[in-house]
Every structure is written in structure tokens, then in C-alpha cells.
N, C-alpha and C positions, 0 to 999 in steps of 0.2 A: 713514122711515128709508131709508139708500142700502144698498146691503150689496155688496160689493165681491168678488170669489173670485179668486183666479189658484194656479198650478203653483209658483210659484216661490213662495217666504219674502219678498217685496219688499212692503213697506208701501205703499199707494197714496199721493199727495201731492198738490201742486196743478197739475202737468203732467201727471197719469195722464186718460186718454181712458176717459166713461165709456160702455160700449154695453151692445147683449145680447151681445155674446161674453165679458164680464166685472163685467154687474153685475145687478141689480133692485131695486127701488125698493116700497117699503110701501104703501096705504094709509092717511091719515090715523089714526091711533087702533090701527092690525092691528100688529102684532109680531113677527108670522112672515112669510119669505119665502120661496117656492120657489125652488131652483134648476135647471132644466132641460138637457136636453143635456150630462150630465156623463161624460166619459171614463172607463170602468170600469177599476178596478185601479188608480186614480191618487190622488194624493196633494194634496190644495186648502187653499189658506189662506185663511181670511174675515175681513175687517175691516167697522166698521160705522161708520156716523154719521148724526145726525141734522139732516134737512132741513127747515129753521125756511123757506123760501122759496127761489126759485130764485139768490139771490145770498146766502144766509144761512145756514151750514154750522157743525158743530160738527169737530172735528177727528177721524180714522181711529182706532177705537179698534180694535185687534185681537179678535178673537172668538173661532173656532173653528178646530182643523185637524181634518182628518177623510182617511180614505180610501173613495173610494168601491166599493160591493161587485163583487167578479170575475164576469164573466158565465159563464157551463156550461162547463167541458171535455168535449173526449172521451175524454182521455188525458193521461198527466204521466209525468215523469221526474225525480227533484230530485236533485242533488248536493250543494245550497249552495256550490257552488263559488264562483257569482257573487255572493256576501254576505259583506258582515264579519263578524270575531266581535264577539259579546254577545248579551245576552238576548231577541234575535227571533225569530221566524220566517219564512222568504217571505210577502211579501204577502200571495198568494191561499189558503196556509192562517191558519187561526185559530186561537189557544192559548188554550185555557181552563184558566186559572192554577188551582193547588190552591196551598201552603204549601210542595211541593218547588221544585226548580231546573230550570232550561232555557236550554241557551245554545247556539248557535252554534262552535265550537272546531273545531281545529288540532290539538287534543290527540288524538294518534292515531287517526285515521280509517280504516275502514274500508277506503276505496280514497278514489282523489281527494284534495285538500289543508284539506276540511272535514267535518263531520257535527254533527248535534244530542247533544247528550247531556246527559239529563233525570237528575235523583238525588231520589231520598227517602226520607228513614229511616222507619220502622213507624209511627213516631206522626207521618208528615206526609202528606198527600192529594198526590199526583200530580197532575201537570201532566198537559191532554189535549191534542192536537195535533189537529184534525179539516182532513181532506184537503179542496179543494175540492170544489165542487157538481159533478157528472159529468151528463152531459144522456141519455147512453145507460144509465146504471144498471143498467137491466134486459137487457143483448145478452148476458153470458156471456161478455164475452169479456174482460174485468179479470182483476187477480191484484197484491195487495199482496206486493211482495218488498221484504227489508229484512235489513241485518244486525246484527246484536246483541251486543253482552259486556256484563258486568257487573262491578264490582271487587272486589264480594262476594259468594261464593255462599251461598244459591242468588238470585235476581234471579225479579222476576216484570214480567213486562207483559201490559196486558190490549189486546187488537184489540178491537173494535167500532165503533159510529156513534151519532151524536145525533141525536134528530128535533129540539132546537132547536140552533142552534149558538149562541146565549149563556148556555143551562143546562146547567151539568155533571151535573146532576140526572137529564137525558133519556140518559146515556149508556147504552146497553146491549154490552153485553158478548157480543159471536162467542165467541171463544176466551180462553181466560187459558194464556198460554208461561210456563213456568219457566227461568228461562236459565240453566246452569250454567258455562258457559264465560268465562274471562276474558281469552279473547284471541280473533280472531276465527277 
């Protein structure tokens, strides 16, 4: 097989040039392919096809998208200023979905012309939000600040961390905030 990667959404064709800075190539019979040297935080499209001989090609099938994972911070800031609304998050955190909501909005922010705003009723699991990976963890010198309302009192949110970030299961729980304020 060929397996093809680039940045942009553009299907390869029969004018695309293939190298190492955009491809890799199988083994007879192997299925899997590495890709090497991939730019962290970024966003890849893969297409694939298979090589019957060097003039003998089956056509670009699309495969996968993926983003690749953000390397350590030492420090962050987020406003979501720079994001659209709907149900994302920045990049380099990761949401580990429950049955509530999470989106991105306009809808009265705190400060700035955006903020997240998560909802769930009693009988739905909360959405988690886990911050990037921090490389200094251990200096002392962090501080999670953040501002809060809720629509209904009383509102709870819980701070903590996950030892895995694709199991909501490893969450532990620092503090649990009751919020009672609806405005900020």
C-alpha cells in the first residue's frame, strides 16, 4: 500500500508528487504504516491505495483524519477568543464527553467575546475538560483561575485531574465548588 498524509483536506491525484515529506509505502502483505516526523498540535488527512506494481495503482481511497498529540506546556492562558462557536474545545485540551453539553458560545461571557459553557441535568454525567500536559507540574508555581455562574442554583463543579486522558473513569476529584451565583 501507499498511504499519503498532508495538512490540508486535498485528495491526492495523478499530479501529486509522492516523497518522505508526504508519504510511506507497506510492505508486501504489512497493513500498518508509520508515520514519522509529524508536527504536534496539527491536524492530517490520510488517504490510501494499493500498489499492484510500480505502474499499477488502485485509486485514493480516504482513510483517516486525526490530530496529532500537543507537546508539554509550561503555562496557558485561554479565552477562546480565537474559536468558533459549537461543540469544541481548543485543540490542545481534550473533552471527555459524559451525556451533558459543552460548546463554545457568545452567550454571555464572562469577559472577552467567548467562554465554554457545559450543562447537565442530575440524571446526566458531565462533560470533563482536561487541561493540557504541563512539563513543570511539580514548581509551585500554577493556579487554575476561572470564572463561574450557573442558571440554576445551586450548580456544582468538580476540579481535579486524570491519570489517563481517555478514561473518565481515572478522574479524581481536588475540590467539588458549589456555585450559587447566576451572574458573574
Amino acid at each position: 500500500y501507499e498511504v499519503y498524509y498532508s495538512t490540508t483536506n486535498v485528495a491526492p491525484d495523478s499530479s501529486t508528487i509522492l516523497d518522505a515529506t508526504n508519504s510511506v509505502s507497506t510492505v508486501a502483505g504489512d497493513t500498518d504504516a508509520d508515520i514519522a516526523g509529524l508536527t504536534p498540535a496539527t491536524t492530517y488527512y490520510v488517504w490510501v491505495r494499493s500498489k499492484c506494481s510500480t505502474t499499477y495503482h488502485s485509486t485514493w481511497a480516504p482513510a483517516i483524519t486525526f490530530i496529532t498529540d500537543c507537546t508539554a506546556i509550561t503555562s496557558m492562558f485561554e479565552d477562546y477568543a480565537s474559536y468558533a462557536t459549537g461543540s469544541i474545545v481548543p485543540t490542545c485540551l481534550a473533552r471527555i464527553e459524559g451525556t451533558g453539553s459543552q460548546t463554545i458560545t457568545t452567550t454571555t461571557p464572562a469577559s472577552g467575546v467567548r467562554n465554554i459553557y457545559q450543562y447537565a441535568t442530575a440524571t446526566q454525567t458531565t462533560d470533563i475538560v482536561v487541561l493540557p500536559t504541563f512539563s513543570n507540574i511539580n514548581s509551585g508555581t500554577h493556579r487554575l483561575r476561572f470564572k463561574a455562574r450557573v442558571s440554576t442554583t445551586p450548580g456544582s463543579l468538580d476540579v481535579g485531574y486524570v491519570t489517563n486522558i481517555s478514561d473518565a473513569s481515572t478522574f479524581t476529584v481536588i475540590q467539588n465548588l458549589t456555585i450559587t451565583n447566576t451572574t458573574y
